[in-house]
Wavefront OBJ file of the C-alpha trace (Angstrom):
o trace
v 80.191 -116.599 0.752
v 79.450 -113.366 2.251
v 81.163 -110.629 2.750
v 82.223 -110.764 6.359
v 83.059 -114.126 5.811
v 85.370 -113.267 3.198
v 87.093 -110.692 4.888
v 87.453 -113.095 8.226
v 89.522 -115.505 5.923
v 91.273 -113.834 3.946
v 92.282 -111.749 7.045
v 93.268 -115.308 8.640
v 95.086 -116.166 5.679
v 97.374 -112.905 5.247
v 98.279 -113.375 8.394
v 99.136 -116.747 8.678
v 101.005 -116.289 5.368
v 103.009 -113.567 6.774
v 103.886 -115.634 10.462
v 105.284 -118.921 8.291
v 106.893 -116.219 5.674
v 108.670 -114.490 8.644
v 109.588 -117.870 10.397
v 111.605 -119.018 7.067
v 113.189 -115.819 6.627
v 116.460 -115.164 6.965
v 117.187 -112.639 9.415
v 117.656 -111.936 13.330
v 115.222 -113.007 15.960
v 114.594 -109.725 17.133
v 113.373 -108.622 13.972
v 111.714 -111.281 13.358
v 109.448 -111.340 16.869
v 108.802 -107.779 15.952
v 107.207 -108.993 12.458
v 104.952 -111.567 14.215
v 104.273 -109.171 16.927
v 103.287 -106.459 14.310
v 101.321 -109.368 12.106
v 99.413 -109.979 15.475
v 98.370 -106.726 15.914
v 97.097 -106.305 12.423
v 94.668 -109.541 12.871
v 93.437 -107.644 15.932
v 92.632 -104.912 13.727
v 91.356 -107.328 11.128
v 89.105 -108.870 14.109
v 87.793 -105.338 14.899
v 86.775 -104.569 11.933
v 85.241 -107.550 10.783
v 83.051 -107.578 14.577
v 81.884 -104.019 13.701
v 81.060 -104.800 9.797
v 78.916 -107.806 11.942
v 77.747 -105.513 14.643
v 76.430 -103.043 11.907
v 74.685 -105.637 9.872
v 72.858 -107.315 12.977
v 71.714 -103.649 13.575
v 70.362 -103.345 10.350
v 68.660 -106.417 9.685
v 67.186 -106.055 13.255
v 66.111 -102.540 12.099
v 64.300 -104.016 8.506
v 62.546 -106.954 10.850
v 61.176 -104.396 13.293
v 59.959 -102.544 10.306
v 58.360 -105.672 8.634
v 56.947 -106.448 11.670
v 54.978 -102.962 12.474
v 53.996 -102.027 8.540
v 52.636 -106.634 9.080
v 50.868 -105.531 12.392
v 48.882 -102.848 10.996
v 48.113 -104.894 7.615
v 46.822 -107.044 10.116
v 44.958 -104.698 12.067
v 43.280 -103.356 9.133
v 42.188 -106.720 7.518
v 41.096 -107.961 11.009
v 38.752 -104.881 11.082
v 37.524 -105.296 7.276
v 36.343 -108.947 8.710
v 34.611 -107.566 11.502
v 32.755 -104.929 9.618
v 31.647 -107.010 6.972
v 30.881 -109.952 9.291
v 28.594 -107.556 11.547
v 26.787 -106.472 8.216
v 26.702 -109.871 6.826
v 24.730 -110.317 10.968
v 22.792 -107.078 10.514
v 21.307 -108.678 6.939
v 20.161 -111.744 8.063
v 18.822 -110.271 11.267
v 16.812 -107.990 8.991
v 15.868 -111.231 6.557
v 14.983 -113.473 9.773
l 1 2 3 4 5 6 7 8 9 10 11 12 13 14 15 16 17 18 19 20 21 22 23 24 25 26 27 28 29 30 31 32 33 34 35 36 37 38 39 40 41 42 43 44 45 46 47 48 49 50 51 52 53 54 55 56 57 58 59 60 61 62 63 64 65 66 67 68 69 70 71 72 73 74 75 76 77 78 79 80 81 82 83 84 85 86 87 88 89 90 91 92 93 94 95 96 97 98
């Protein structure tokens, strides 16, 4: 499992730990609505943090690909030029043996 993923659920599962926790204890609804209310805002947080550690990877892998993708290009290039340099000498030699 990566990472992220393991941050998203254990995130998920603190927090539903702490709602049923809170629901069973023993102590005054008003208190208790501000626990859940205060357990909801920290899987917001959770959420946040886990979009931006997403965000931040997509931007990186994105970054590698286009990288692959211009060092493959000019590989490419290059060998696509080799070809057509030796293929027009290959031309030039049996021009000259014709």
């Amino acid at each position: 499992m990566c990472a992220g993923k393991y941050w998203i659920a254990f995130g998920v599962g603190v927090t539903a730990g702490a709602i049923i926790a809170l629901l069973y204890a023993p102590q005054a609804g008003e208190a208790t609505r501000g626990q859940i209310k205060k357990a909801v805002d920290d899987t917001g947080h959770c959420i946040e943090d886990a979009s931006t550690y997403i965000k931040d990877s997509a931007e990186k892998f994105t970054s590698k690909a286009e990288d692959v993708l211009r060092s493959t290009r000019g590989s490419v290039n290059d060998l696509v030029d080799s070809v057509v340099q030796q293929a027009s000498g290959v031309v030039q030699t049996a021009s000259k043996l014709v």
